[in-house]
C-alpha positions in Angstrom: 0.0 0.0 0.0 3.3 2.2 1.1 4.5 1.7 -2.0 1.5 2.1 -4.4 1.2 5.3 -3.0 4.6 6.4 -3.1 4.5 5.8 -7.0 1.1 8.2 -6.9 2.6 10.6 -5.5 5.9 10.2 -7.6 3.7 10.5 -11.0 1.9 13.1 -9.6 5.2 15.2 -8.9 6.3 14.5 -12.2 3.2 16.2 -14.0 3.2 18.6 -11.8 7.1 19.7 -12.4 5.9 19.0 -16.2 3.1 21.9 -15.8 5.7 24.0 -14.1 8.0 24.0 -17.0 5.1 24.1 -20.0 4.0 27.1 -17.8 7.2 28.8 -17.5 8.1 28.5 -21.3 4.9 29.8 -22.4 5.2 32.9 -20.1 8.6 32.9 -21.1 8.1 32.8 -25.2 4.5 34.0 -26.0 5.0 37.6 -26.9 3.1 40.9 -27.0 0.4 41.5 -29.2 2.3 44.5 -31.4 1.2 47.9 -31.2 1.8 48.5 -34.5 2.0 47.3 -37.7 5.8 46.8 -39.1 7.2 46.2 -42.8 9.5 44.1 -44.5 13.0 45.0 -45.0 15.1 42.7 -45.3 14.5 38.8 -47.6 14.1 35.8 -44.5 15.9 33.0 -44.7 12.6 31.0 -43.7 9.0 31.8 -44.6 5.9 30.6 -42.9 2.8 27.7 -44.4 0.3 26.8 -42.0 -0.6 23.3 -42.5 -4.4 23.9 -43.5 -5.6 20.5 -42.7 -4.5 20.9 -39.2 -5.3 24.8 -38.7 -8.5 24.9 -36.5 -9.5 28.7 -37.3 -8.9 30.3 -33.7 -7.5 33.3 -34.9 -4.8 33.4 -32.8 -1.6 33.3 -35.2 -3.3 36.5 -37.1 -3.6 38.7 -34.1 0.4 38.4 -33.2 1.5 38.9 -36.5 4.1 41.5 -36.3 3.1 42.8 -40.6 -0.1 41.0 -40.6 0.1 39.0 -43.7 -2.0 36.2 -41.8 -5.3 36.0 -43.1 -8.6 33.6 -43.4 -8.4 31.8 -46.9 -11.6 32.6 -49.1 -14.8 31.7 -48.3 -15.4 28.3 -50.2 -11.6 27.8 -50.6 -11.6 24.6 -48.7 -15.0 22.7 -49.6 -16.6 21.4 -46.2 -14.9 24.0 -44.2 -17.1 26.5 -42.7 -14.7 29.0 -41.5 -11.6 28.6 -43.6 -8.6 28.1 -41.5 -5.7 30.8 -42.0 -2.5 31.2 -43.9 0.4 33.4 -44.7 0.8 35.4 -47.6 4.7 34.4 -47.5 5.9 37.1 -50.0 5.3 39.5 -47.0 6.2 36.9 -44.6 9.3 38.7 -42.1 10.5 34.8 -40.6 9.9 35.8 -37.2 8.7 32.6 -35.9 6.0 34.7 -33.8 3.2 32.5 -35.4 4.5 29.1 -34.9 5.0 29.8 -31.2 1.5 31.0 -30.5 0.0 28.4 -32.3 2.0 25.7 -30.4 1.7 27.4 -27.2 -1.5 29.0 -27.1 -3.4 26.0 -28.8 -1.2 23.2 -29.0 -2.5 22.5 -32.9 1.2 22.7 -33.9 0.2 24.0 -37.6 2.4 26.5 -38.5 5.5 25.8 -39.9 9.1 27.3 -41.3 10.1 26.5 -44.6 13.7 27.7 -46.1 12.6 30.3 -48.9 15.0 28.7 -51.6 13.1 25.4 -50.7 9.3 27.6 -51.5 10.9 29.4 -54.4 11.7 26.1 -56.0 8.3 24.4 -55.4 5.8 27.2 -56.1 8.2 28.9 -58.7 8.6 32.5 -57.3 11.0 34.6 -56.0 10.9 35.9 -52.2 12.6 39.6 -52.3 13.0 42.0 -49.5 10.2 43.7 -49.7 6.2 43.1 -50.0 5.0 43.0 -53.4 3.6 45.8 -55.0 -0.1 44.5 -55.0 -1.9 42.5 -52.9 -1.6 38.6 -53.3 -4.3 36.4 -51.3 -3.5 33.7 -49.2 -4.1 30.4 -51.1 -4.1 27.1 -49.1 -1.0 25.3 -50.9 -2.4 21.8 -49.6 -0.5 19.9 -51.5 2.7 21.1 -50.7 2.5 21.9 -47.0 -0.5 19.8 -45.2 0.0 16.5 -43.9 -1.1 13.9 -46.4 -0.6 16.6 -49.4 0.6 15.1 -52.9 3.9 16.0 -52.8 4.6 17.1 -48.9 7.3 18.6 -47.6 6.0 19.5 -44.2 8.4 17.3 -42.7 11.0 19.4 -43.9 9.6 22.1 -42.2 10.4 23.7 -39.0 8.0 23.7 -36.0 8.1 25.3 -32.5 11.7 25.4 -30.9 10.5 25.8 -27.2 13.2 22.4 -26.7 15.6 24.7 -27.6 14.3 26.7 -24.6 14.6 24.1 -22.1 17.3 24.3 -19.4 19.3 20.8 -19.0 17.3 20.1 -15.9 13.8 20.7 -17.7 14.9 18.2 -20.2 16.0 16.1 -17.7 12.4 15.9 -16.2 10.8 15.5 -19.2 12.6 12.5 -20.0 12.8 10.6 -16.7 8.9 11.5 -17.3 9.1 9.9 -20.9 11.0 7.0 -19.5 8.3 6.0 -17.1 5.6 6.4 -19.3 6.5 3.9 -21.2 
């Protein structure tokens, strides 16, 4: 009985240690909603897709967008969507990461992710400068290149959330010896 209840309270510890550190990164990495809009100046390395199929339209990602180039897709884009989920329109996209954070944080869909522009200007055949371009280009869904289960996916190529990176050695320790007796 001594023992059963040792284990309880063991696995209880652990979660709770686990809560402590989920909490602390998230206080630690959400940031401020911006008080104003900004503007490309510079060409990022990486440029953000949201995986469409995964994207459960909260609205969040669009709200913390430093330039706001986040938007809902078309109504009828996606057929049997109601509200259309969101995506970037990546020509204006500054590769801030701000997106993929809050939607990994703040809803734990884990949708959002980075893509190496030379990789998006081979696939979709454009060019990423360092500025917006000159007129307005609507988000389009690019399922196929950027959704789980798309034709010719390369979301595993893709960069998510790097909250591990965020971890001190004694977090990741916990989360391990957590994984470990999980299994």
């Amino acid at each position: 009985m001594i023992i059963r209840v040792d284990l309880v309270l063991a696995r209880e510890n652990a979660i709770a240690a686990i809560d402590i550190i989920k909490r602390r990164l998230k206080e630690d990495r959400v940031p401020d909603v911006p008080d104003e809009i900004g503007e490309k100046k510079k060409r990022p390395r990486e440029v953000a897709f949201m995986d469409v199929n995964l994207c459960f339209p909260c609205g969040k990602c669009p709200e913390f967008c430093p330039v706001q180039c986040i938007e809902y897709l078309a109504p009828d884009t996606l057929a049997g969507r109601g509200i259309q989920p969101v995506q970037d329109r990546f020509q204006e996209c500054i590769g801030c990461y701000i997106c993929v954070e809050v939607c990994s944080l703040l809803t734990d869909y884990d949708a959002i992710r980075m893509y190496e522009v030379d990789l998006v200007e081979q696939l979709l055949g454009v060019t990423i400068t360092d500025r917006k371009p000159d007129g307005y280009i609507p988000a389009q869904p690019y399922e196929e290149y950027f959704s789980e289960g798309g034709a010719h996916s390369v979301r595993h190529l893709g960069k998510g959330s790097r909250i591990r990176e965020k971890m001190n050695a004694e977090e990741r320790a916990i989360l391990e010896q957590e994984r470990k007796r999980a299994q």
